[in-house]
C-alpha positions as CSV (number, residue, x, y, z in Angstrom):
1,X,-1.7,39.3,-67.0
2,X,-0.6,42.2,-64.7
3,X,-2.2,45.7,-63.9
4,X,-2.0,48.0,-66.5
5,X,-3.2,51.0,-64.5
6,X,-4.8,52.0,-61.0
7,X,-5.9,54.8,-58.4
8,X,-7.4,55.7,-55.6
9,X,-9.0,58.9,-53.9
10,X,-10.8,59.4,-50.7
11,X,-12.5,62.4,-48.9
12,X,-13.8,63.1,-45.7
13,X,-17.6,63.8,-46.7
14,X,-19.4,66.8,-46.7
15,X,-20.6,65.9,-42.6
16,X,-18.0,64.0,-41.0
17,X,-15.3,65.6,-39.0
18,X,-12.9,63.0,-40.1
19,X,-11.9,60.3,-42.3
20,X,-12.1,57.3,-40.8
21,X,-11.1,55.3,-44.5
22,X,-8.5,53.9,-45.2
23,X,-6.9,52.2,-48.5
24,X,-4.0,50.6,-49.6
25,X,-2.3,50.5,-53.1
26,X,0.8,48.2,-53.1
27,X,0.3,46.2,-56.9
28,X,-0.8,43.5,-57.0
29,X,-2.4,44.2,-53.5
30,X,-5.6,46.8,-53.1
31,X,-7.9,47.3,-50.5
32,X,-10.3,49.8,-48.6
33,X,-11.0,49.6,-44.5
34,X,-13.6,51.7,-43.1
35,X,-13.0,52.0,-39.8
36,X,-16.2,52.5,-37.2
37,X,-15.7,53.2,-33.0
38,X,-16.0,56.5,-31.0
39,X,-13.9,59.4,-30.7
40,X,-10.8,58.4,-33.1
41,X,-10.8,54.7,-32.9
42,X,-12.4,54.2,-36.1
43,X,-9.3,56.1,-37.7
44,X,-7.1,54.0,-35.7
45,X,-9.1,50.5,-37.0
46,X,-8.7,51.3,-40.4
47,X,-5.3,52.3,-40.6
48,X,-3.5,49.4,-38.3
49,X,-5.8,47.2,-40.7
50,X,-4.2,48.7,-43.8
51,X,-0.8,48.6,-42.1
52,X,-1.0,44.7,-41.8
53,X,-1.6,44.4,-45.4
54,X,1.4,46.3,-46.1
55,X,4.1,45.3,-43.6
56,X,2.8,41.5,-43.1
57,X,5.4,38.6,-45.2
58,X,2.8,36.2,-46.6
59,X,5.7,34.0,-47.6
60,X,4.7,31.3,-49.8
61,X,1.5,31.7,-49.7
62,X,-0.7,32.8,-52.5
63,X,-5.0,33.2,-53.5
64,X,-7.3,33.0,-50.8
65,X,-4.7,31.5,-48.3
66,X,-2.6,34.9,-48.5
67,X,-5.5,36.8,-48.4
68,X,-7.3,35.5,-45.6
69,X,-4.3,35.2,-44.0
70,X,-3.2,39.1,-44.0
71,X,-6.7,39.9,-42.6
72,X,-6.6,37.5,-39.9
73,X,-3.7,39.6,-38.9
74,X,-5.3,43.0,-39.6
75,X,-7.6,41.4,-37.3
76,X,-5.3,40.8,-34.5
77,X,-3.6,43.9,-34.5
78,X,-7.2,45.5,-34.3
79,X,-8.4,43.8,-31.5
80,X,-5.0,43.7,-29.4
81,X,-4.9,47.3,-29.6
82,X,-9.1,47.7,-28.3
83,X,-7.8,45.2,-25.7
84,X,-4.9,47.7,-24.7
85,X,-6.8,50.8,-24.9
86,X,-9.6,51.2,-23.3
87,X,-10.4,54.2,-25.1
88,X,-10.5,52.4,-28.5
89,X,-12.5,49.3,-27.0
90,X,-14.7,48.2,-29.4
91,X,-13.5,49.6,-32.3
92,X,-13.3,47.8,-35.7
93,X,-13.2,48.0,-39.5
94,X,-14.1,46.5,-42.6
95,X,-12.1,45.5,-45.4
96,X,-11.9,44.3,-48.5
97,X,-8.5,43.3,-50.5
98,X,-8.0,41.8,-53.7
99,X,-5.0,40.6,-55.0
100,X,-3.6,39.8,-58.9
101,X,-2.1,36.9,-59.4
102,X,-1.7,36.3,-63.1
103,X,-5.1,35.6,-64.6
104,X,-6.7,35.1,-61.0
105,X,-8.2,38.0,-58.6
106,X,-8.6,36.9,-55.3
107,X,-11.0,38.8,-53.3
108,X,-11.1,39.0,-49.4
109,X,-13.9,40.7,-47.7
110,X,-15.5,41.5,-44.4
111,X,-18.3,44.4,-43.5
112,X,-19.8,46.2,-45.9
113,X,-17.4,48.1,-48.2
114,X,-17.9,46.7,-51.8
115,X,-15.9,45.3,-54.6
116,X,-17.1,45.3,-58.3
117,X,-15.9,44.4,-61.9
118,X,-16.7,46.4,-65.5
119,X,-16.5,44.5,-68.0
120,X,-17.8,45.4,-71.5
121,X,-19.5,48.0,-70.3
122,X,-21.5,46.1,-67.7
123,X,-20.9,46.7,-64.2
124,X,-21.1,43.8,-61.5
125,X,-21.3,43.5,-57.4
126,X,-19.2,40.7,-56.6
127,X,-18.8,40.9,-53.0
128,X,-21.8,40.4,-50.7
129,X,-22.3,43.1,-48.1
130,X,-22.4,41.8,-44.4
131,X,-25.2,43.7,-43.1
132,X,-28.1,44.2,-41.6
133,X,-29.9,45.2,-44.0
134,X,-28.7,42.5,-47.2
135,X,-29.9,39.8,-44.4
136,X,-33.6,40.9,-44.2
137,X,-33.2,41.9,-48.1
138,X,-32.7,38.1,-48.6
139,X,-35.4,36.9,-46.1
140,X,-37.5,38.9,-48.0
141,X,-38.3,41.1,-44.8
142,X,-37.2,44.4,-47.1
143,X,-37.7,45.5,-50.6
144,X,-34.5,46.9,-52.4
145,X,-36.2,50.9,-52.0
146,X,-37.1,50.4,-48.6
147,X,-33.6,48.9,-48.3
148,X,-31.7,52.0,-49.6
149,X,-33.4,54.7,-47.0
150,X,-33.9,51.9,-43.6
151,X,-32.2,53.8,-40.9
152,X,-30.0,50.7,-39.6
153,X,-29.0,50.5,-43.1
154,X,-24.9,51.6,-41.5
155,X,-25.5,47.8,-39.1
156,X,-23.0,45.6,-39.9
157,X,-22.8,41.9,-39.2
158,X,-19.6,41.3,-39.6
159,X,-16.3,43.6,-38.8
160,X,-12.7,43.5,-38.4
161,X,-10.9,43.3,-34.7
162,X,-14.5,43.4,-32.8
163,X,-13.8,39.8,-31.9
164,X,-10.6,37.5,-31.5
165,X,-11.1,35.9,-35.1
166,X,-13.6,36.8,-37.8
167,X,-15.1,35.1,-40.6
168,X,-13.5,36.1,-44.2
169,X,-15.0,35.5,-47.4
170,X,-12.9,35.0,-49.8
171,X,-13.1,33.9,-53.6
172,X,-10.8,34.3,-56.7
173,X,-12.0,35.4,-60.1
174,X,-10.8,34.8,-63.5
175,X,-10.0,38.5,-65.5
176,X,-10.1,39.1,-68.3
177,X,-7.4,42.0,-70.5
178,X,-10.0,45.3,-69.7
179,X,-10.9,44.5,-66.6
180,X,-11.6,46.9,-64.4
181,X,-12.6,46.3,-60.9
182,X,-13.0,48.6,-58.2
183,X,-13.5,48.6,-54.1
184,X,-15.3,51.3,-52.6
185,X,-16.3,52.5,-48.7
186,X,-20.2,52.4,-48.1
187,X,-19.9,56.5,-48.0
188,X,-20.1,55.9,-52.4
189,X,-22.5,52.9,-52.4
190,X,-25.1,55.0,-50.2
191,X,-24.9,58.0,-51.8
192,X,-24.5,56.9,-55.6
193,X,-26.6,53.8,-57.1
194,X,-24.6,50.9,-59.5
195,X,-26.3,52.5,-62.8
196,X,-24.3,55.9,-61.6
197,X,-21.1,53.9,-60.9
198,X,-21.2,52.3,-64.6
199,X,-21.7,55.7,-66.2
200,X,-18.7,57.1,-64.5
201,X,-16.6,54.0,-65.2
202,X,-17.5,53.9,-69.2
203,X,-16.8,57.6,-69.5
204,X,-13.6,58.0,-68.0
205,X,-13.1,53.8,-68.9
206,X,-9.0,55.3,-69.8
207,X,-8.2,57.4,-67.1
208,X,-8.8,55.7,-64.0
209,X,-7.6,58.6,-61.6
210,X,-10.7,61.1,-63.4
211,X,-12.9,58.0,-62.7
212,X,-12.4,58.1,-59.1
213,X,-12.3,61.2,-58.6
214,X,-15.6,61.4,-60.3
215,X,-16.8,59.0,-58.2
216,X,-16.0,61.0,-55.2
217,X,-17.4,64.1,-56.4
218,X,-20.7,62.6,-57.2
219,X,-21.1,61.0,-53.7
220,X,-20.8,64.7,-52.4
221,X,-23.5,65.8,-54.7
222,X,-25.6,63.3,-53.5
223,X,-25.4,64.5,-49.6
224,X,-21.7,63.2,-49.0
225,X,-23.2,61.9,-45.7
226,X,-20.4,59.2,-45.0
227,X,-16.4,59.4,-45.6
228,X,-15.9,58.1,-49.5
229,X,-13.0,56.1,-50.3
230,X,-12.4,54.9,-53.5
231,X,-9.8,52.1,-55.4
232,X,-9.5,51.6,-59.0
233,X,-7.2,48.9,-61.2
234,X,-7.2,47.3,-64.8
235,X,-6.2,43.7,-65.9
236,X,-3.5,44.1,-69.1
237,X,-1.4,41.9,-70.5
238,X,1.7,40.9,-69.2
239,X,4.4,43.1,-70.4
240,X,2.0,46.4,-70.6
241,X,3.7,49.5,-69.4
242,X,1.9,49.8,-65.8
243,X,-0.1,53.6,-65.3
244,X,0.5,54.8,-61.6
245,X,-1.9,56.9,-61.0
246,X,-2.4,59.5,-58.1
247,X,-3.6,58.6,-54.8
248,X,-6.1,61.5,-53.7
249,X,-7.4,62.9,-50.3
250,X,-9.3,65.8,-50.6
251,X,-10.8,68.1,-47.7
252,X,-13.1,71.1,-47.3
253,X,-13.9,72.9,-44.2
254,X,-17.7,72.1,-45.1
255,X,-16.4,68.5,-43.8
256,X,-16.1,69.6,-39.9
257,X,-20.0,70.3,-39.9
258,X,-21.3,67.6,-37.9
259,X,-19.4,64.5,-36.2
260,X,-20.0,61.2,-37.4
261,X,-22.8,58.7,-37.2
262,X,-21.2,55.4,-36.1
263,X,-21.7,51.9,-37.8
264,X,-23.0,49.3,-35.4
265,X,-21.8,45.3,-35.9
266,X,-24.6,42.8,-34.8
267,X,-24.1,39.3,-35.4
268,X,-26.4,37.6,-37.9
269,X,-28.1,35.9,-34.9
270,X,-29.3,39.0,-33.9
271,X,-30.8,40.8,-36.7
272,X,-34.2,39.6,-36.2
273,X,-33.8,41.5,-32.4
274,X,-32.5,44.5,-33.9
275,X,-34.8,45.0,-36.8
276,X,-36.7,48.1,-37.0
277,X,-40.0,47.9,-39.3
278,X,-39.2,50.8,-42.3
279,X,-42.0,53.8,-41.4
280,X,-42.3,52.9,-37.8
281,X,-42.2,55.5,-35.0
282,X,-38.6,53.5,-34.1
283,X,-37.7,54.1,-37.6
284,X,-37.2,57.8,-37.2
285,X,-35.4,57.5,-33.9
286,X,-32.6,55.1,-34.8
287,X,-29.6,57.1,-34.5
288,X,-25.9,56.0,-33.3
289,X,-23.8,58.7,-32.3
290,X,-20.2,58.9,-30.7
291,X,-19.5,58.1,-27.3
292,X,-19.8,61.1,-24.5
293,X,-16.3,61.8,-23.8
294,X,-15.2,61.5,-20.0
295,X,-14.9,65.7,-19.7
296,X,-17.7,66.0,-21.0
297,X,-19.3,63.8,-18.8
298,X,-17.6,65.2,-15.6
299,X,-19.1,68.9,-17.1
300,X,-22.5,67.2,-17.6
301,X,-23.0,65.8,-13.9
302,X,-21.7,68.9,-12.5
303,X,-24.3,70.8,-14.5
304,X,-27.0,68.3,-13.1
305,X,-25.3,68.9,-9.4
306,X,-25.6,72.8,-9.6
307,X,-29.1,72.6,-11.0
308,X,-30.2,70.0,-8.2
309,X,-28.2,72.5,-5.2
310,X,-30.5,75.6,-6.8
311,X,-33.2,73.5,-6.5
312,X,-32.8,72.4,-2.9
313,X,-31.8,76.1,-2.1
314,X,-35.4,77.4,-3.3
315,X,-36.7,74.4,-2.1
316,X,-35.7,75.2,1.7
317,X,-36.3,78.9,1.0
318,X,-39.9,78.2,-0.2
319,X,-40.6,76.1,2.9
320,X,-39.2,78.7,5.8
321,X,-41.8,81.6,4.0
């Protein structure tokens, strides 16, 4: 078996400033990294993670070996470079790569970015998001609707460079000819549900490129709240003429409306300390914004400064009437 056809598109959102994505299409190897950190290390994540994939000589190694192995070193690079640059510290990404080997898909996956097969017109979720909110879903602490509006639904349990190793799950999967599988950021899984996805993927089932760019588009009619990143490819038979589709990043100036509203990453021992109860006073006021940059921080104490000299000033002036 080989792949017949593939694409990819991502965009920015319709409130991020930028797109802190990143994907890599090298046949047989896929994958999407959405990056998280303040100020532009979440860019900087993604892309040394994608990088890795494509510049790293797995030798002889092959399935969940190779896999594992190229993001143990997306890893490194990752958390080397937070190490190095204090303005990047604690930045990391998640990822999820799959890679063909004749009949076999091996899947490698940290975070929360997703991975799914269609297959005869049924659409599956076969990675397992590392989150927050999928660990109280399975304690039963959260119902699936209150799950898809919680506010620390972006908390991630797991990520990529945040720590000097990380745990990868990894599986492999036998295809089938007409598979199609496909790995998307969390800015298409939040804003457009699996029924959605299915839809898309049935009516453009031939022309991979329309489908995600479809996908895209729909995410930005549903709020586009979160950068959307997108990869596409179908199991053929061996010997079918392989499709190379486009690889697609879009942008609109509606996109540099707000800036963007960071993922956190709290290990799976601490979820029960960070849970917030859906409809609670703390519900509405979980929000995880960027970083204040150090100007703005030197312009922001010498605001408070001036304001407490005026203050003394009329202080003094008050007391000599």
């Amino acid at each position: 078996m080989t792949v017949l056809s593939y694409a990819g598109a991502s965009d920015t959102g319709r409130k991020r400033r930028r797109n802190e994505d990143s994907y890599v299409i090298a046949p047989p190897l896929f994958a999407v990294a959405d990056g998280m950190g303040g100020a532009q290390a979440g860019e900087i994540a993604s892309r040394l993670a994608a990088a890795a994939l494509e510049d790293t000589d797995p030798g002889s190694m092959s399935g969940p070996e190779r896999v594992e192995s190229l993001i143990q070193e997306a890893n490194r690079r990752v958390h080397e470079r937070a190490i190095a640059d204090p303005s990047t510290s604690g930045m990391g990404t998640t990822m999820t790569v799959a890679l063909v080997e004749g009949r076999n898909v091996t899947f490698g996956h940290v975070g929360d970015s997703r991975a799914y097969r269609y297959r005869d017109g049924e659409i599956e979720q076969i990675t397992e998001d590392h989150s927050l909110v999928n660990e109280l879903l399975k304690s039963g602490k959260l119902s699936p609707d209150e799950a898809g509006t919680h506010p620390q639904r972006s908390v991630i349990t797991r990520a990529v460079g945040t720590d000097p190793d990380v745990d990868v799950d990894s599986f492999t999967l036998e295809a089938e000819v007409g598979d199609v599988f496909l790995i998307c950021s969390d800015g298409l899984t939040d804003m457009v549900d699996d029924e959605d996805i299915r839809s898309v993927l049935e009516k453009f089932r031939n022309d991979l490129d329309r489908a995600t760019k479809s996908l895209v588009s729909a995410a930005n009619r549903g709020g586009g709240e979160d950068n959307i990143t997108v990869v596409a490819f179908e199991i053929s038979e061996d010997g079918a003429e392989t499709a190379r589709m486009p690889m697609v990043e879009e942008d609109t100036m509606e996109n540099v409306a707000a800036p963007k509203v960071d993922t956190m990453v709290v290990p799976p021992e601490r979820v029960e300390q960070v849970f917030v109860e859906p409809g609670s006073p703390e519900a509405a006021a979980v929000t995880r914004r960027e970083p204040i940059s150090p100007a703005a921080r030197v312009r922001l104490v010498l605001a408070m400064l001036l304001l407490l000299s005026v203050a003394a000033v009329l202080l003094v002036w008050g007391l000599v009437r």
